[in-house]
N, C-alpha and C positions, 0 to 999 in steps of 0.2 A: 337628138331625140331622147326627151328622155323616157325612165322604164315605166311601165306600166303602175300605178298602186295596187295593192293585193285588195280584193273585192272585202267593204268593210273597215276600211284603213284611213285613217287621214295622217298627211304630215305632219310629223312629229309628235302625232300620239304614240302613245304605247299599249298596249293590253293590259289591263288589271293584274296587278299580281307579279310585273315583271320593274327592274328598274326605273326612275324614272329618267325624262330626260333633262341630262344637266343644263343645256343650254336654257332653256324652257324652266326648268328653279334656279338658274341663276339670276332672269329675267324677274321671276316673279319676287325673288330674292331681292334685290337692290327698288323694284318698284315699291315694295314692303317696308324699308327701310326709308326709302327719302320720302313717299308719303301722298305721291300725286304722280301721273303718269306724266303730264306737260314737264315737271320738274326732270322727272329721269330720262324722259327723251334729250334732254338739254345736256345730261351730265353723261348719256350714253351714248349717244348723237346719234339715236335712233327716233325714225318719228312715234308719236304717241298713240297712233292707232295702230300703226307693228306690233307697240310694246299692249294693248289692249287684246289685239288676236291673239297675242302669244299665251297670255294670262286665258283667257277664254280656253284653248286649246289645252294648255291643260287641267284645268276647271272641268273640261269635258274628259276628258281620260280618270279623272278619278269621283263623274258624276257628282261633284259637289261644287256649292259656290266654296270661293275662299277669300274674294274681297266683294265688298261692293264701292260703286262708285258717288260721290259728291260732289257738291259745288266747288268744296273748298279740299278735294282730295278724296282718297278712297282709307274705308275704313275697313279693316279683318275680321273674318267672323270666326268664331270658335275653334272651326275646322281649320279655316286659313293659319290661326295660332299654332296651332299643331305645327301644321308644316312649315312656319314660319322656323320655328327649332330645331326642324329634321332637317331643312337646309342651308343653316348657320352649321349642323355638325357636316354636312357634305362640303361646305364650303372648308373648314377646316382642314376634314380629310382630302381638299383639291389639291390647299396648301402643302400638308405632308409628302403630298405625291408628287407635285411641283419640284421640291424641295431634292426628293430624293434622286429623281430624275436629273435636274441643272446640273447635280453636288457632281452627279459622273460626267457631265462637260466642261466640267471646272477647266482642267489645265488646257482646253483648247481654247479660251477667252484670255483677251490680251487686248493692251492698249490703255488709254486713260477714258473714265468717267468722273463730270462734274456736277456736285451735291450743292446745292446753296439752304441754306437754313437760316432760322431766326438764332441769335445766337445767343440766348439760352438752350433754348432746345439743342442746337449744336454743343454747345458746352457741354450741360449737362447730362443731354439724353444719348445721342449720336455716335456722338465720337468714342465714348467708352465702349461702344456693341459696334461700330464699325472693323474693328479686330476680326468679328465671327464673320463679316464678311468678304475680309479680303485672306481671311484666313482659307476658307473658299473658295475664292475667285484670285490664287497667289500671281496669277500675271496681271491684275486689274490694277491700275494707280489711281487715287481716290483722291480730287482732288473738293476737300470738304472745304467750302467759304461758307464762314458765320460772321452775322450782320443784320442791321434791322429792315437795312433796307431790303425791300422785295428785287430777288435778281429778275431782269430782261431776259427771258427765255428764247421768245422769237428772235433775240439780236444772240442769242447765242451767249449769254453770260454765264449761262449752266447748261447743262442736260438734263435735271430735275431739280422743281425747286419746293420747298419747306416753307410754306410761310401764315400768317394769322389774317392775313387781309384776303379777300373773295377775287381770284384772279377775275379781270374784267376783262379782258382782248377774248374774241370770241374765236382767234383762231388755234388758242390753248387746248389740249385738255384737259381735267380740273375734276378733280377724283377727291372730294373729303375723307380724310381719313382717322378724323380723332377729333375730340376736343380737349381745349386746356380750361380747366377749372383754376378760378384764380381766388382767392380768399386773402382776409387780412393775418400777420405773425408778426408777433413781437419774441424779442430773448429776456431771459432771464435776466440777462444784465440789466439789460431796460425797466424790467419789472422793482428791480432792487432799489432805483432809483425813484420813478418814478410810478409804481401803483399796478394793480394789472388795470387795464381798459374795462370800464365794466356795456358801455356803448355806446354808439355810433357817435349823441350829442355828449359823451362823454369825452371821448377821443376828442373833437373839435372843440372841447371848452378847458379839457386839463393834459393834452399830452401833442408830443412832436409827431408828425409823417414823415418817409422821406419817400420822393416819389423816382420811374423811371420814364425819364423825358425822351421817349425815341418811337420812331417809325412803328406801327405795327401792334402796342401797345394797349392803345385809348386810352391811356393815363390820366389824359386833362380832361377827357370827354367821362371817364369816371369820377374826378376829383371836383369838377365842376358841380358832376349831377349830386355827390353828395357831401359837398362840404362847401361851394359859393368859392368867392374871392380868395386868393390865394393871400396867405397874409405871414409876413417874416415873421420866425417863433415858433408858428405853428409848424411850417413843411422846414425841417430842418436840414434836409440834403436833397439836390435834385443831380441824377446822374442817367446817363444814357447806355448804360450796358446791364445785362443783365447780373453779371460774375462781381460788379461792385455794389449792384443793388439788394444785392444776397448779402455780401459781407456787410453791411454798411446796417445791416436789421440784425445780420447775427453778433453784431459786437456793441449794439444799445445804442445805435443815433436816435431812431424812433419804431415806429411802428410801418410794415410795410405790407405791399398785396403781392404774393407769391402764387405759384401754382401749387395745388394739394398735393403733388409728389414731394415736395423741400426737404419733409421731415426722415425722408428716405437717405437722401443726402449726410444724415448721422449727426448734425447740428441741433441741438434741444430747441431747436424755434416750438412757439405755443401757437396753436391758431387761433383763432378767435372768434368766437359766435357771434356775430354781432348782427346779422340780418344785411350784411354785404362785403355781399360776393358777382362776381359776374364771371361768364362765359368768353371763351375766344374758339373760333374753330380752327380746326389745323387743315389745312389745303394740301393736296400737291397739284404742281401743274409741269406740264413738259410736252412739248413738241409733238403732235400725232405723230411727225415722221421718225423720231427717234423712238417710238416703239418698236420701230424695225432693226434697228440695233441688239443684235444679241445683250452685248455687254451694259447697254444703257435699260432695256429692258430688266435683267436681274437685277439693276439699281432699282429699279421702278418697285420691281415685287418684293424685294428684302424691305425697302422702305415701309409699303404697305402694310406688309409683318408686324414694321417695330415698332407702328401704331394702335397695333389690333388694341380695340379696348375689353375683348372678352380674354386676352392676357394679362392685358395690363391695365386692371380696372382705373386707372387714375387719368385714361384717356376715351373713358367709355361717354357716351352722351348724358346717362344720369350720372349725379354729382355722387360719387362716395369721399366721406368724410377722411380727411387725414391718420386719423384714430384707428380708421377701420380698413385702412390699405392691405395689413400682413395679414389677416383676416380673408382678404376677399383677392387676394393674390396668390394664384393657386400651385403655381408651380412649388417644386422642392428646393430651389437656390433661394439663397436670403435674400432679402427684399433689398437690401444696402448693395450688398453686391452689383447690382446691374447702374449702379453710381460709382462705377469703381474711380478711386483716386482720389476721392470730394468726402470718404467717409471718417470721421473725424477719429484721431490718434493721438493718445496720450502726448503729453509736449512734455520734454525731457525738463529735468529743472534747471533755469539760467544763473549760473554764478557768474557774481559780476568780476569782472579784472582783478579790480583792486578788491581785496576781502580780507579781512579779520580773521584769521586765525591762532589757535590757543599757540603758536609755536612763535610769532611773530607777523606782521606786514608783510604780503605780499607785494611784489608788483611784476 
């Protein structure tokens, strides 16, 4: 049976002037963000008219509208903006508290969990900040596979996976957590050679490409839309990993489309304005039932983290420019740092075997 409500009370209101409830802005939280109620029911696997009482309910606790509804989704009103910012910083501080709380059941988590990622992203982003979290979690074994291809979850090829394509099996979870901004970068070497690129029809009439031919990409679905037929001369290298398609632009084969973080990476790559660029989203997906999993769970929410793009603006939904990363990257550690290993280091000078010297022939 359950209690009585106090005479004046509805569930999950609260009284003016007191907390509010988290449940209730987290809900209004994520439905603010993806943009339409049918959308967030799908990614919340709540139905859309729960998630519309909900939003109502507390609409009524603080007497005001904060969305209204559309054909084509719901839009925020003035008010709704407000609290749309008061509960990105609650959501923040859920984090901190998450965080500090797990940090003390660290040493009773044990066992292995497995990560699958795109593997750049694994390269570049993951693995270097995986340290802080097994630094954390020291009985956890972290078993990180990078690759383009998207891992089988439901067959069990991971416990969470990383990847740029929209998981389709509807018996996923499937939680967006970032985007990757992709733009075109040439190197200086390149530039020495051959010219800077000044645009688009300029690239396709006076200079090389080299493109990455793999899973998860759209490489050719980009190359196609703006450049036609692929033609020897112009696409000077085609290669299928990320880590050679980075080198392969940073040592002058051609001109390539990276992600706007690269230049973090401490390589003098230039980006280039040229009016194309495009989007990729970052996904995660993994098993409803392995939420129940202590240990696959804190993989779940550390991943989440090392997405945020109100830390690390270079995975937020709006584009910020390369230029403007250390700028709009608020923490106090160096921007390069969180690339550790990849940040570029004086190279010692190479004397060859045989050399001339004022005393005589070496050998």
């Amino acid at each position: 049976m359950h209690p009585p409500e106090r005479r004046g009370a509805r569930a999950g209101a609260h009284p003016p002037g007191r907390m509010a409830d988290w449940d209730l802005v987290r809900i209004f939280l994520e439905v603010a963000r993806i943009g339409s109620f049918r959308a967030a029911s799908e990614q919340l696997n709540m139905s859309a008219n729960y998630l519309s009482k909900r939003i109502s309910l507390l609409e009524r606790a603080y007497k005001t509208t904060l969305m209204t509804r559309h054909v084509d989704g719901i839009r925020l009103t003035p008010e709704g903006l407000q609290v749309l910012e008061a509960a990105k910083r609650m959501e923040e501080a859920s984090f901190g508290l998450d965080c500090a709380l797990l940090s003390q059941a660290a040493p009773a988590l044990s066992g292995e969990v497995r990560l699958a990622v795109t593997e750049g992203l694994g390269t570049f982003w993951l693995a270097p900040r995986l340290v802080e979290f097994q630094r954390a979690y020291p009985g956890l074994l972290v078993d990180l596979k990078c690759e383009m291809r998207s891992a089988d979850v439901l067959r069990l090829e991971a416990d969470v996976a990383v990847q740029l394509e929209h998981p389709d099996k509807l018996d996923l979870k499937r939680v967006k957590i970032g985007r990757l901004h992709i733009m075109p970068f040439v190197s200086p070497a390149y530039v020495e050679i051959y010219g800077m690129p000044k645009s688009a029809d300029d690239i396709r009439q006076n200079h090389r490409i080299v493109l990455q031919d793999a899973e998860q990409t759209r490489a050719k679905e980009m190359y196609d839309k703006y450049a036609g037929r692929e033609q020897l001369g112009f696409v000077a290298m085609r290669n299928n990993v990320s880590t050679a398609h980075l080198w392969s632009i940073a040592k002058g084969a051609g001109i390539g489309w990276l992600p706007t973080y690269v230049p973090a990476l401490g390589d003098p790559l230039i980006p280039l304005d040229i009016g194309v660029k495009f989007e990729l989203d970052i996904w995660l997906a993994y098993h409803p039932d392995a939420n129940k999993i202590p240990r696959v769970r804190h993989l779940i929410d550390w991943t989440v983290q090392s997405f945020d793009g109100r830390k690390y603006p270079w995975f937020s939904d709006e584009f910020v420019h390369p230029k403007d990363l250390q700028k709009s990257y608020k923490e106090a550690e160096p921007l390069v740092n969180l690339f550790a290993g990849f940040k570029k280091v004086s190279r010692p000078k190479i004397v060859p075997i045989f050399s001339d010297r004022s005393s005589g022939r070496n050998r």
